[in-house]
SERO-4910 file (N, C-alpha, C, O; in steps of 0.05 Angstrom, whole numbers):
BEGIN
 pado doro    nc1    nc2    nc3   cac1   cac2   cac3    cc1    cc2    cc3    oc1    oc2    oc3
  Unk    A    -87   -357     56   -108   -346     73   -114   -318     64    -98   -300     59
  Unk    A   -137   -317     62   -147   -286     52   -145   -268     82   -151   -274    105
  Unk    A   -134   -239     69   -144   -221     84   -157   -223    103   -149   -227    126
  Unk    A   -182   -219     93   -201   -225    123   -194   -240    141   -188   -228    162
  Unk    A   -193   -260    141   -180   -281    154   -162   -284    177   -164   -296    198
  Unk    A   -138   -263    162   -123   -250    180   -133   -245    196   -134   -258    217
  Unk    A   -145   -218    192   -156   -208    215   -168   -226    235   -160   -234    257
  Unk    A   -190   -230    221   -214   -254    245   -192   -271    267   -197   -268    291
  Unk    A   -174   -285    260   -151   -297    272   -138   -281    289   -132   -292    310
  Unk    A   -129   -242    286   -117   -240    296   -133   -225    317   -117   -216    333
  Unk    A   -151   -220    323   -169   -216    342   -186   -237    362   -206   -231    375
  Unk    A   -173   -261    359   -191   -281    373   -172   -284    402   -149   -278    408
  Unk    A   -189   -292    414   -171   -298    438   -152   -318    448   -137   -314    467
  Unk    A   -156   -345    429   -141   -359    424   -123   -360    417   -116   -340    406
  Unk    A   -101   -385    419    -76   -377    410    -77   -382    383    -93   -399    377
  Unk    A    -60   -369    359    -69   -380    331    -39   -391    318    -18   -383    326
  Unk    A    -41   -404    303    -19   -419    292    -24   -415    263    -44   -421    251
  Unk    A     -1   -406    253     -2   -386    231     25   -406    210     46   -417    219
  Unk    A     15   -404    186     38   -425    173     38   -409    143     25   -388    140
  Unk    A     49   -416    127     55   -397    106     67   -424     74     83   -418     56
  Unk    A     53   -448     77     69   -462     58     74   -452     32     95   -458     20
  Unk    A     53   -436     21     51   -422     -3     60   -407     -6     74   -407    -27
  Unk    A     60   -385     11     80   -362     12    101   -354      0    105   -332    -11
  Unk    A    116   -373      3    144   -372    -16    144   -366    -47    161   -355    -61
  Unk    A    115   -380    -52    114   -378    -92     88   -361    -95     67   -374   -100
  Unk    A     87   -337    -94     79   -321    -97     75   -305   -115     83   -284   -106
  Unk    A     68   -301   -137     73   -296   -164     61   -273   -180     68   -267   -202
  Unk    A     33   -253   -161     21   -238   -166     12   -215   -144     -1   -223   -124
  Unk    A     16   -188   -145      8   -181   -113     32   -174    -93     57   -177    -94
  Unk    A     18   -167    -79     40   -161    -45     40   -187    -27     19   -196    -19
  Unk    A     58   -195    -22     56   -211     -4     34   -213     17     25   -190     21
  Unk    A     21   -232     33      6   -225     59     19   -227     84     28   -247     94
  Unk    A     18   -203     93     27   -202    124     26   -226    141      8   -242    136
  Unk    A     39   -232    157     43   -259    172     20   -246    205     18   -224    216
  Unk    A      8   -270    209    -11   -259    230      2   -242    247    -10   -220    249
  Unk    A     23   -244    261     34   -234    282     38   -201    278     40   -186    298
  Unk    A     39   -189    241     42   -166    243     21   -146    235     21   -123    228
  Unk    A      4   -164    238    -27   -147    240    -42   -134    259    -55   -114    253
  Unk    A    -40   -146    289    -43   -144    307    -33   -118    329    -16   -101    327
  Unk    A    -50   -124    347    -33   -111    370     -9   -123    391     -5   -147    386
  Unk    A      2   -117    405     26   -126    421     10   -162    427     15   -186    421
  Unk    A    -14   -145    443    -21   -177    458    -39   -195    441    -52   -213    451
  Unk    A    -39   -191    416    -49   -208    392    -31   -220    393    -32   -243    399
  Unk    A      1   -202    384     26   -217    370     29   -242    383     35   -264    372
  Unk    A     22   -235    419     41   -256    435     21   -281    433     26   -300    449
  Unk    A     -1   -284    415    -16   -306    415     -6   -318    389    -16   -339    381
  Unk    A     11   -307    378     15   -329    344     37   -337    350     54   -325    362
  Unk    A     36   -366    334     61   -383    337     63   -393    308     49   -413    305
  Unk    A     76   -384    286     91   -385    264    107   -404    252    132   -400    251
  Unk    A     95   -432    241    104   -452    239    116   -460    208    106   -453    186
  Unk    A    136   -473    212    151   -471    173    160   -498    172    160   -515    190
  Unk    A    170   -499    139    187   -526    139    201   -523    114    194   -505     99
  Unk    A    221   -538    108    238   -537     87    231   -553     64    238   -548     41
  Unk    A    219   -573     71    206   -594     52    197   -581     32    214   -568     18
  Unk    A    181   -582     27    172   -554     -2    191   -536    -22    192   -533    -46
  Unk    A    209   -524      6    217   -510    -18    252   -509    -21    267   -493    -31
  Unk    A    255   -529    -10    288   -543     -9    271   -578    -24    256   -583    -43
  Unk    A    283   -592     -2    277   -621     -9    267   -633     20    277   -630     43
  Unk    A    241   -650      9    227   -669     31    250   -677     50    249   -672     74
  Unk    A    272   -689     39    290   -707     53    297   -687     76    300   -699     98
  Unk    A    300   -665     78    321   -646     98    309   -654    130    320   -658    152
  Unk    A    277   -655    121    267   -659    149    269   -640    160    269   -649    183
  Unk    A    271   -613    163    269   -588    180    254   -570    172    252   -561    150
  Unk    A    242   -565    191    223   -545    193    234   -515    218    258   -513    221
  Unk    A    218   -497    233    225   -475    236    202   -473    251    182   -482    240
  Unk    A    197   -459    288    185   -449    305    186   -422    306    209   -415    314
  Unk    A    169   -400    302    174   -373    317    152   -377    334    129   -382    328
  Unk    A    169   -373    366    144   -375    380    137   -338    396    147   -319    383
  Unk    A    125   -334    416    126   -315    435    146   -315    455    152   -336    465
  Unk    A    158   -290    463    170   -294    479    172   -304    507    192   -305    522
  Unk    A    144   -313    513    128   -317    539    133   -355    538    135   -372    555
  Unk    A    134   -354    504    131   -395    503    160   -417    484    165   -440    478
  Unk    A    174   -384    483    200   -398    473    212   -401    485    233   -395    472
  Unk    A    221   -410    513    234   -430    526    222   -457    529    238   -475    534
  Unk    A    193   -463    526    189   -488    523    195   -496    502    212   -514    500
  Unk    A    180   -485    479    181   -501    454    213   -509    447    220   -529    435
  Unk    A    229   -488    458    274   -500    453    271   -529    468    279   -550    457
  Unk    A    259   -528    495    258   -554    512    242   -573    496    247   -596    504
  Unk    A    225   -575    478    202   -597    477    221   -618    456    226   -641    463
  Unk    A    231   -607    432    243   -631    410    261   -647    437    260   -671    431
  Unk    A    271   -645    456    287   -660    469    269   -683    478    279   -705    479
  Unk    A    249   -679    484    220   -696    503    210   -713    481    202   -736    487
  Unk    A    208   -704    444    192   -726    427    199   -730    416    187   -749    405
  Unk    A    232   -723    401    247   -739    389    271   -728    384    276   -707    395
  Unk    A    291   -740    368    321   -736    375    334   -714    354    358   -711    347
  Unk    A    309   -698    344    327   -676    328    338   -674    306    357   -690    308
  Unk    A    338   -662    281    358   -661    256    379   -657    264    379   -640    282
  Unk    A    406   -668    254    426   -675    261    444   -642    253    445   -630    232
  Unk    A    457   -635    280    466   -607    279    476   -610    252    461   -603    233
  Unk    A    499   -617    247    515   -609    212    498   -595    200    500   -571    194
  Unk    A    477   -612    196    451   -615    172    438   -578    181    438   -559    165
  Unk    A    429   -577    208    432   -555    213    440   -524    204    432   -504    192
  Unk    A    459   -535    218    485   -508    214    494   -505    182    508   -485    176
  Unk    A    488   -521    163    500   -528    141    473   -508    128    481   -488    116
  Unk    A    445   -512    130    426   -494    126    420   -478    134    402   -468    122
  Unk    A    429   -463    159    428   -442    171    454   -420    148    446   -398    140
  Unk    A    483   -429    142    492   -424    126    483   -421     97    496   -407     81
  Unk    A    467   -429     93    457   -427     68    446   -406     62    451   -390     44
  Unk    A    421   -405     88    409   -386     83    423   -356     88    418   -336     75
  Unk    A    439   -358    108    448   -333    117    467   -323     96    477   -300     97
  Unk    A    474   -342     73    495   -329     58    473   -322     24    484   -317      2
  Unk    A    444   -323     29    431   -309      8    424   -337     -6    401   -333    -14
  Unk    A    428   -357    -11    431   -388    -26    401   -389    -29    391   -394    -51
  Unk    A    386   -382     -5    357   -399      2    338   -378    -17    317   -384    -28
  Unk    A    350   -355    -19    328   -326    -24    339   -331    -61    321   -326    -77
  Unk    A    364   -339    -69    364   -336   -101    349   -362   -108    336   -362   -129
  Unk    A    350   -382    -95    339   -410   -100    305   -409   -107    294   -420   -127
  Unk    A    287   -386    -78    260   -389    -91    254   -372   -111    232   -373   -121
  Unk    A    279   -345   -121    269   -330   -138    271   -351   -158    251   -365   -162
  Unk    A    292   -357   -170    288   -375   -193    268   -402   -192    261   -409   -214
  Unk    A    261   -413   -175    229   -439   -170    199   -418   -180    183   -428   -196
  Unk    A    195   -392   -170    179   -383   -170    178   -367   -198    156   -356   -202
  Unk    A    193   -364   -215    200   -367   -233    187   -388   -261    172   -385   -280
  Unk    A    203   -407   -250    193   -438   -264    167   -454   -256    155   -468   -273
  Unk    A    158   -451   -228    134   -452   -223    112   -435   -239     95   -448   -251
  Unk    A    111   -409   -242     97   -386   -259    102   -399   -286     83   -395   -301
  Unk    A    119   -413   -296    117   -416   -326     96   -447   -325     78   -447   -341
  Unk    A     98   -466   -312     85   -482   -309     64   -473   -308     57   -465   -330
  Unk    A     48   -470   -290     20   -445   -276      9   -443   -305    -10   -455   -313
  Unk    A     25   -425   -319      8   -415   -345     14   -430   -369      5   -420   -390
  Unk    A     30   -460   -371     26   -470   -384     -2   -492   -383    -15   -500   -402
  Unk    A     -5   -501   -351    -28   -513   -346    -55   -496   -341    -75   -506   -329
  Unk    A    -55   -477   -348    -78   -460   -354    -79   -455   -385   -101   -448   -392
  Unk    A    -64   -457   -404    -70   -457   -430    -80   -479   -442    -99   -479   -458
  Unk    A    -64   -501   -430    -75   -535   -431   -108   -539   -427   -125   -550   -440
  Unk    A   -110   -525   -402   -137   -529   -392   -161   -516   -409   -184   -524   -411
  Unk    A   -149   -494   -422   -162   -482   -428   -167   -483   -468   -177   -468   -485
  Unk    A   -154   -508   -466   -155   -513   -507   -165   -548   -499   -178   -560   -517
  Unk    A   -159   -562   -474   -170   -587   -477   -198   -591   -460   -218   -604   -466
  Unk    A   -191   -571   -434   -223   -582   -422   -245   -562   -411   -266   -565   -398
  Unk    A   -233   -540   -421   -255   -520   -427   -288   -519   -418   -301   -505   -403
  Unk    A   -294   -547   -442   -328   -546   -432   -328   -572   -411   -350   -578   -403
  Unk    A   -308   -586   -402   -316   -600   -381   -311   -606   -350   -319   -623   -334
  Unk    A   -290   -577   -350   -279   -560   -321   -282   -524   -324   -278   -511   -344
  Unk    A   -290   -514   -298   -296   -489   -301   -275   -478   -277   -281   -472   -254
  Unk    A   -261   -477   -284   -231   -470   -271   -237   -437   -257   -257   -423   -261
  Unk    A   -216   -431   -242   -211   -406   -224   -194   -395   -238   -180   -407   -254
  Unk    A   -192   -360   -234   -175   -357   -243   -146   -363   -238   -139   -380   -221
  Unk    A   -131   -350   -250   -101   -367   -250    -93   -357   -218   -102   -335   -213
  Unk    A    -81   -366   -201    -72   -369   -174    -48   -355   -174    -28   -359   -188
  Unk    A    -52   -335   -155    -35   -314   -148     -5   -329   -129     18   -320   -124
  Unk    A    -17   -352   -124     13   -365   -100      8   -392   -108     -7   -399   -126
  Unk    A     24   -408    -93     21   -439    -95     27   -457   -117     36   -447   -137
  Unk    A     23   -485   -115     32   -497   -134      6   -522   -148      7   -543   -160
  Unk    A    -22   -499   -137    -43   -517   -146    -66   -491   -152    -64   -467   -147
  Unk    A    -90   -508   -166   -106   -488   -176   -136   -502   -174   -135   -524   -184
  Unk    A   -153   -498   -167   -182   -508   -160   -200   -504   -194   -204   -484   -208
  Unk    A   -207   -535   -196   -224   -532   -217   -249   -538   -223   -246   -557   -239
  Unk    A   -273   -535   -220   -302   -554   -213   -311   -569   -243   -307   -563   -267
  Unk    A   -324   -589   -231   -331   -606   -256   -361   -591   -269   -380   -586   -253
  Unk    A   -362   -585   -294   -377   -577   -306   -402   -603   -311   -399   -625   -320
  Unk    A   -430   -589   -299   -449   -616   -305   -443   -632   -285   -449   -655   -290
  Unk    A   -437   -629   -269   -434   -657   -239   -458   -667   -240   -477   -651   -239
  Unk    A   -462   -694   -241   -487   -705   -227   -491   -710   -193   -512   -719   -183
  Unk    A   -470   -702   -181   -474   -699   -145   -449   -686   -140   -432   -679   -157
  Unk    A   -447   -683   -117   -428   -658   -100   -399   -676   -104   -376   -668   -108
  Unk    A   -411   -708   -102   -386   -719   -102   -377   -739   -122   -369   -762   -120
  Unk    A   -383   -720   -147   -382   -733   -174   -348   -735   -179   -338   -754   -191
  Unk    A   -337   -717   -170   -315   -719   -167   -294   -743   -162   -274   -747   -175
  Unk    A   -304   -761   -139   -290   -788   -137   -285   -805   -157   -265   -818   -164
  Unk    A   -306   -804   -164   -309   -826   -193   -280   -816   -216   -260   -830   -221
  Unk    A   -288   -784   -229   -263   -780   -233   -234   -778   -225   -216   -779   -242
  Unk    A   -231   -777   -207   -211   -784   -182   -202   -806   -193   -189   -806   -214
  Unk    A   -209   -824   -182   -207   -851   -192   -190   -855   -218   -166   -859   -222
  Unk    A   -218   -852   -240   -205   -854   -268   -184   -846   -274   -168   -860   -287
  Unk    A   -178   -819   -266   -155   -800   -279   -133   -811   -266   -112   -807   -278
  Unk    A   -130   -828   -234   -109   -835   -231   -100   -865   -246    -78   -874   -253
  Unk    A   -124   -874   -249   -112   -897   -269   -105   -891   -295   -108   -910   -310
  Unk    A    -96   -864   -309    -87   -852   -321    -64   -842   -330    -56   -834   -352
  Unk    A    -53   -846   -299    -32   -842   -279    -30   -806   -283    -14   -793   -295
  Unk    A    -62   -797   -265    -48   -763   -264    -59   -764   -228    -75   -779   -216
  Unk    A    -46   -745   -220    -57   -741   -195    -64   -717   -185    -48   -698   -185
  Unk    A    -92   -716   -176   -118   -700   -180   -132   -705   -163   -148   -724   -165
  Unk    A   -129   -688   -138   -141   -708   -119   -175   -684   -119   -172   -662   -129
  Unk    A   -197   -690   -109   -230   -690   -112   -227   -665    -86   -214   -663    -65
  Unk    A   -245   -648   -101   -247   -622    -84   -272   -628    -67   -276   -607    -54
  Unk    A   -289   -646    -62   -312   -649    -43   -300   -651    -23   -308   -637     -4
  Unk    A   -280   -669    -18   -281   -684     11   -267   -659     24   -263   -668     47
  Unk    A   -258   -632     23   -249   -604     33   -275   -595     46   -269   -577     62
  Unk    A   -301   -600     45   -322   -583     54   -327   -609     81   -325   -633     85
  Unk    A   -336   -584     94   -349   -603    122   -375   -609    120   -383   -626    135
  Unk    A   -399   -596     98   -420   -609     91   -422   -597     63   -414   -575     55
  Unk    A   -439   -621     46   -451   -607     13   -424   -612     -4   -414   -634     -8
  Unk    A   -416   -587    -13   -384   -578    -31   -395   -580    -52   -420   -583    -55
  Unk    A   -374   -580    -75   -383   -585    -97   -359   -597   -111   -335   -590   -106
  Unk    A   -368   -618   -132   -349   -630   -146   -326   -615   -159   -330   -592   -166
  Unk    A   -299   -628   -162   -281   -620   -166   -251   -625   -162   -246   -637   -141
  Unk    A   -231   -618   -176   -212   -623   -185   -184   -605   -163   -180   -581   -167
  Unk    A   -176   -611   -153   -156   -601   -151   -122   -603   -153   -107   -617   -139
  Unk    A   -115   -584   -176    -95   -588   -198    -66   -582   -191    -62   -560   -182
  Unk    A    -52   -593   -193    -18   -586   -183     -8   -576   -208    -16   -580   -231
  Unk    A     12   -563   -200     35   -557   -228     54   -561   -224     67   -572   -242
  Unk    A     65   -559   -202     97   -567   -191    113   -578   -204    135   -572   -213
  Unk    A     98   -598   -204    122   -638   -219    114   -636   -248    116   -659   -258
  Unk    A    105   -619   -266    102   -626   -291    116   -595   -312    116   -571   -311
  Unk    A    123   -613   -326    142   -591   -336    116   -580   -366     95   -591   -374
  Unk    A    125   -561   -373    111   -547   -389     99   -559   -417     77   -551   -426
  Unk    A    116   -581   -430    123   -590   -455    101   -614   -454     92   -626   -474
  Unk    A     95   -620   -422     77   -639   -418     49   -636   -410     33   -654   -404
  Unk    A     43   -605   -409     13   -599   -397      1   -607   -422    -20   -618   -415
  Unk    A      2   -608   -444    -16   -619   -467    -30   -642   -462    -55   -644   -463
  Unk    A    -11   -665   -455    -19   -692   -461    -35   -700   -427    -52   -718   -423
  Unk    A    -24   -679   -408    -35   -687   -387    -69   -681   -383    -83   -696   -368
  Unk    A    -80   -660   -397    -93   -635   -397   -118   -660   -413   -142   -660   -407
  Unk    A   -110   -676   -429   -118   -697   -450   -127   -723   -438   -144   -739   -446
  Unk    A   -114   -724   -418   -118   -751   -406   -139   -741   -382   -159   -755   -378
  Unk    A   -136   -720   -368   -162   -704   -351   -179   -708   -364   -197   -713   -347
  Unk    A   -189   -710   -385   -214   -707   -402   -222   -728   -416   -245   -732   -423
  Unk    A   -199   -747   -420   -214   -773   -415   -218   -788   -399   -227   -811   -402
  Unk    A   -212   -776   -378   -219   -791   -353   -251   -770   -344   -263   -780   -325
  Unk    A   -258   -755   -351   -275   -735   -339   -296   -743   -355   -318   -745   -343
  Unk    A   -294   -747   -385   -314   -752   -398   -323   -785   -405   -339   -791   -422
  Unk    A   -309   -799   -392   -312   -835   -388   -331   -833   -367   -353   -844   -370
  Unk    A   -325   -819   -347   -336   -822   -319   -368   -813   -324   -387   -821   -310
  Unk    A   -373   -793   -349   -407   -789   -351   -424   -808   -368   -448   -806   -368
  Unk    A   -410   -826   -383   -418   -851   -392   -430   -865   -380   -437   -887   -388
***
């Protein structure tokens, strides 16, 4: 979330629900302030600060993380009892240890790390195989994906078609139209995560023949 954003959020009167999945891999820049510390007292007590471990531990853990207000954190302790039966304390306390003994904080320096080498290996890829037939962003300051538009689209949602192809390719690339609530424009949106560096070549290759089948 940009800047602005912040703000606009932290001045609304609503309550706002503030999440940070990216956050963690951060790779360029100052971090961004979490809504709650932008604000004034009675801003703060409207954000509720939602996390999860999946990302940046393992899917399997199943835990995630509430910061609520102090006005609404006695419900939310009461609610997991009312919709379902909870991650199993061990599992818990076993990650609460983790983190409190430093484990969690050396774990994303070194991901964010190896993510960043990925990042700029699939930006060199992109940029020796599909050049004239994606017009890419620059390289992404956080996260583990990068927005790329199709060069020459024949409609907003030229994108599907490639979609398609490139997954019968076996890459996965999911179409930047269907993100807009009206219009958008065609496009790619690219992961780095799951691909190791040695392989952005051949992947970068198969984007482009799936990109340039699809204008046939």
């Amino acid at each position: 979330m940009q800047p602005h954003a912040h703000h606009h959020l932290r001045d609304r009167v609503v309550p706002a629900n503030a999440s940070a999945c990216d956050g963690d891999y951060r790779y360029a820049g100052r971090p961004l302030h979490p809504l709650r510390a932008l604000g004034r007292q009675s801003a703060a007590n409207r954000v509720i600060y939602v996390g999860t471990f999946a990302k940046v531990l393992a899917p399997g853990l199943r835990i995630g993380f509430l910061i609520a207000p102090p006005g609404l954190a006695d419900a939310f302790a009461r609610a997991p009892a009312l919709v379902d039966r909870q991650s199993p304390m061990p599992l818990q306390i076993t990650l609460a240890e983790f983190i409190g003994e430093g484990h969690l904080a050396t774990h994303l320096r070194r991901m964010r790390m190896l993510y960043a080498e990925r990042r700029d290996a699939l930006l060199v890829a992109l940029e020796r195989h599909c050049a004239d037939v994606l017009d890419r962003e620059s390289a992404p300051d956080a996260g583990l994906h990068l927005v790329a538009r199709l060069r020459g689209a024949s409609a907003p949602d030229a994108d599907l078609a490639v979609w398609e192809a490139a997954t019968a390719l076996g890459l996965q690339t999911p179409p930047l139209s269907p993100h807009y609530r009206a219009g958008g424009e065609a496009g790619l949106v690219i992961g780095f995560g799951a691909t190791r560096p040695g392989n952005m070549g051949d992947a970068a290759r198969r984007l482009r023949r799936a990109i340039v089948g699809r204008r046939r």
